[in-house]
C-alpha positions in Angstrom: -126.5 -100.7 -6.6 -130.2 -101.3 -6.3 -129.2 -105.3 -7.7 -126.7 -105.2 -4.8 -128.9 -104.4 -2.0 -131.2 -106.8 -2.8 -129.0 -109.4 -3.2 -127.3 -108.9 0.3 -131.2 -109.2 1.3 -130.8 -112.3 -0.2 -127.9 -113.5 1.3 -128.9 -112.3 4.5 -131.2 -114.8 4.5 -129.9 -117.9 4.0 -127.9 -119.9 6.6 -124.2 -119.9 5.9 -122.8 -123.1 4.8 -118.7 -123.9 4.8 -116.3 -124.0 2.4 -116.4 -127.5 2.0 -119.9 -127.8 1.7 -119.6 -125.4 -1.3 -117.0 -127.4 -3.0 -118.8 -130.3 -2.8 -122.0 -128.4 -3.9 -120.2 -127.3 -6.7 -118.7 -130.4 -7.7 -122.3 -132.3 -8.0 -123.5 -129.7 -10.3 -123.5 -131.1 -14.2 -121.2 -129.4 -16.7 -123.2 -126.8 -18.3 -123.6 -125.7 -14.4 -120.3 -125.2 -13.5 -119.6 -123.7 -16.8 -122.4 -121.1 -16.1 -121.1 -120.7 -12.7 -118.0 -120.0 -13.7 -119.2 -117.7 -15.5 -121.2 -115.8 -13.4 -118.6 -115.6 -10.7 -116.4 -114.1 -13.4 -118.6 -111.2 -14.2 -119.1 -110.6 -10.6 -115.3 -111.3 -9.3 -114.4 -108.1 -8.5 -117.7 -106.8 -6.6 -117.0 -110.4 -4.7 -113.6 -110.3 -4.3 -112.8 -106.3 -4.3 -110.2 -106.9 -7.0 -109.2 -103.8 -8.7 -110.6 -103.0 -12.6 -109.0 -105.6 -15.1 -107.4 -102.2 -16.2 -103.5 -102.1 -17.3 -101.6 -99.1 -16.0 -100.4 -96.4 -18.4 -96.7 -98.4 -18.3 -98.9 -101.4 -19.3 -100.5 -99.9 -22.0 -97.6 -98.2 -23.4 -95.9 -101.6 -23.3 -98.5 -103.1 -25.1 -98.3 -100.5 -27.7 -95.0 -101.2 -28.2 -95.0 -105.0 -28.5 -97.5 -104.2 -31.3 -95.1 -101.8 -33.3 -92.7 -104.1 -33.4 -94.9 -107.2 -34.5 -96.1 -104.7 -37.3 -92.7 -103.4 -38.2 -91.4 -106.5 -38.2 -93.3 -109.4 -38.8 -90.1 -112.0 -39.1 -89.2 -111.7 -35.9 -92.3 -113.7 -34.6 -92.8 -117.2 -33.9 -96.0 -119.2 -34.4 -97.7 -120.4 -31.1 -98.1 -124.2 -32.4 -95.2 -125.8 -31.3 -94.1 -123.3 -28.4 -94.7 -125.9 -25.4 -92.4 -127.7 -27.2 -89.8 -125.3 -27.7 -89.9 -124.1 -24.2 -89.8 -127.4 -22.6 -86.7 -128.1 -25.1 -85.0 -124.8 -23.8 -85.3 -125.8 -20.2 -83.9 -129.4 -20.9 -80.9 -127.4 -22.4 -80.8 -125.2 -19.1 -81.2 -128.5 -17.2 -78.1 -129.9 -19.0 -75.9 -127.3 -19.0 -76.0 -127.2 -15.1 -75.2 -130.9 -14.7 -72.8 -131.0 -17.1 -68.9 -131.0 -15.7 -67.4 -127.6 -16.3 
């Protein structure tokens, strides 16, 4: 809290700037800035943007649970991530079809 109060003292302090001149602050910054960044504003995303925790709900978890079980349990029914673009973008083509197609 201490960290926060100082850094409001911080802020308080310095003019504000728009939007776009942070966007085009942020886009002259080198790589390994924006990476760090990034970053930061990730570890501090939800004191700046009041999300709620990156916590899943009981229904969540119990889901999750689940989904494991059954990976576990049965280990055929999987399917390896390499090649699932693919596979999804050959589904939809089938979707695609069958709509045009004359019935």
């Amino acid at each position: 809290m201490i960290a926060s109060l100082k850094r409001r003292s911080v802020y308080a302090k310095l003019s504000p700037v728009s939007l776009e001149q942070l966007e085009n602050a942020i886009l002259g910054l080198t790589s390994e800035e924006r990476q760090r960044l990034a970053l930061w504003f990730e570890e501090n995303r939800q004191e700046l943007l009041g999300d709620e925790p990156d916590e899943l709900s009981a229904e969540q978890q119990a889901e999750v649970v689940r989904r494991r079980e059954l990976a576990l349990a049965h280990p055929e029914l999987l399917e390896p991530w390499d090649g699932t673009i693919e596979r999804v973008r050959e589904r939809l083509h089938e979707f695609g079809r069958q709509k045009t197609s004359p019935r």
